[in-house]
C-alpha positions, 0 to 999 in steps of 0.5 A: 227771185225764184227760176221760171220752169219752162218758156213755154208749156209742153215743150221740151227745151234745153237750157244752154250756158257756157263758163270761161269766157273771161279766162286767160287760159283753159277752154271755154265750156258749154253745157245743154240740159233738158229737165223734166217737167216736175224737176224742183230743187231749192238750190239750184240758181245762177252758178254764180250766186251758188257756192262751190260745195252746192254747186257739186252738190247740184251737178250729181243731181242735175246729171242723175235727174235730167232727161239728158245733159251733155257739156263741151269745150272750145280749146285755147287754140280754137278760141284764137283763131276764132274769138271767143264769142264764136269759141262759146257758141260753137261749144254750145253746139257742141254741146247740143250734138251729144244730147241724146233727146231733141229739144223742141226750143233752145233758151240761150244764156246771154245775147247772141247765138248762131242757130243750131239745126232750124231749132227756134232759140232765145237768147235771154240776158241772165238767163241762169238767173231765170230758167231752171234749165239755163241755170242748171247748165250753167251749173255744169260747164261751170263745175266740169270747167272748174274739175278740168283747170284743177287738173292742169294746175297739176301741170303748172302750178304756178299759175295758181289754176286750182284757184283762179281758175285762169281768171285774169287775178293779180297773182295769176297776171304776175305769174305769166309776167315772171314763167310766160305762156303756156300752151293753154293761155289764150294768146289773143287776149290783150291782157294775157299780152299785157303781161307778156314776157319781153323777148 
């Protein structure tokens, strides 16, 4: 299915999306991108549906050709304290304060968000497989996500961060059984509980 440009003609919106929010550990990512009117490129879609060599590939050319683009992140420690829903809406909004235009409308991946600054919004399920702009975002706090998990792989190498990218695999579930938590697992997630070392 091919994105659609804009919501609505001649105005300017950001298209926002966040990554990580199923993980067991590191921050949920958001980003925010506006692209000019007459941006086009065939590749960029949903990141899910994109792999990862394309989807480096679209992060230097979204950042080096939209009107402005910024990505945030909510810390574990946030995200316990205030769930993980609240966790990706508030990096979203961190996300829209370091733009360095104001959009005009916000396009929000998925069901729920909180309004930012009287801007209108819409919230549109699978909106990375819809919009260019809400793809394009997600394109950035995935891949800017996926350069801050392997980076603390590095730390911890047994968790296997470099691949799993502290998604709830087997092997990463058998790791927290076996070393216990680290300062970057969510501690409130009932599966990162589950797997839990017994005191």
């Amino acid at each position: 299915m091919l994105l659609k440009y804009f919501s609505k003609p001649n105005v300017i919106e950001a298209g926002c999306d966040e990554a990580g929010r199923g993980c067991l550990a590191g921050p949920v990512f958001a980003a925010a991108v506006i692209l000019p009117f007459d941006f086009e490129n065939k590749l960029l879609n949903d990141s899910k549906q994109v792999s990862e060599k394309s989807r480096n590939q679209l992060r230097q050319i979204i950042e080096q050709q939209s009107i402005t683009w910024a990505v945030a992140q909510v810390s574990p420690e946030e995200i316990d304290k205030i769930n993980i829903l609240n966790a990706s809406i508030l990096a979203m909004h961190r996300a829209l304060d370091k733009l360095n235009t104001s959009p005009q409308l916000l396009l929000i991946d998925g069901n729920r968000f909180h309004p930012y600054n009287n801007i209108p919004h819409q919230c549109l399920i699978k909106g990375d497989a819809r919009y260019m702009s809400i793809a394009a975002a997600s394109i950035l706090a995935k891949t800017h996500r996926d350069e801050y998990m392997q980076n603390i792989h590095e730390i911890f190498p047994h968790y296997k961060w470099n691949k799993n990218k502290g998604y709830p695999t087997i092997q990463h579930k058998k790791a927290i059984a076996e070393f216990g938590l680290t300062e970057y697992h969510r501690k409130t997630f009932k599966s990162t509980l589950q797997t839990k070392l017994p005191l």
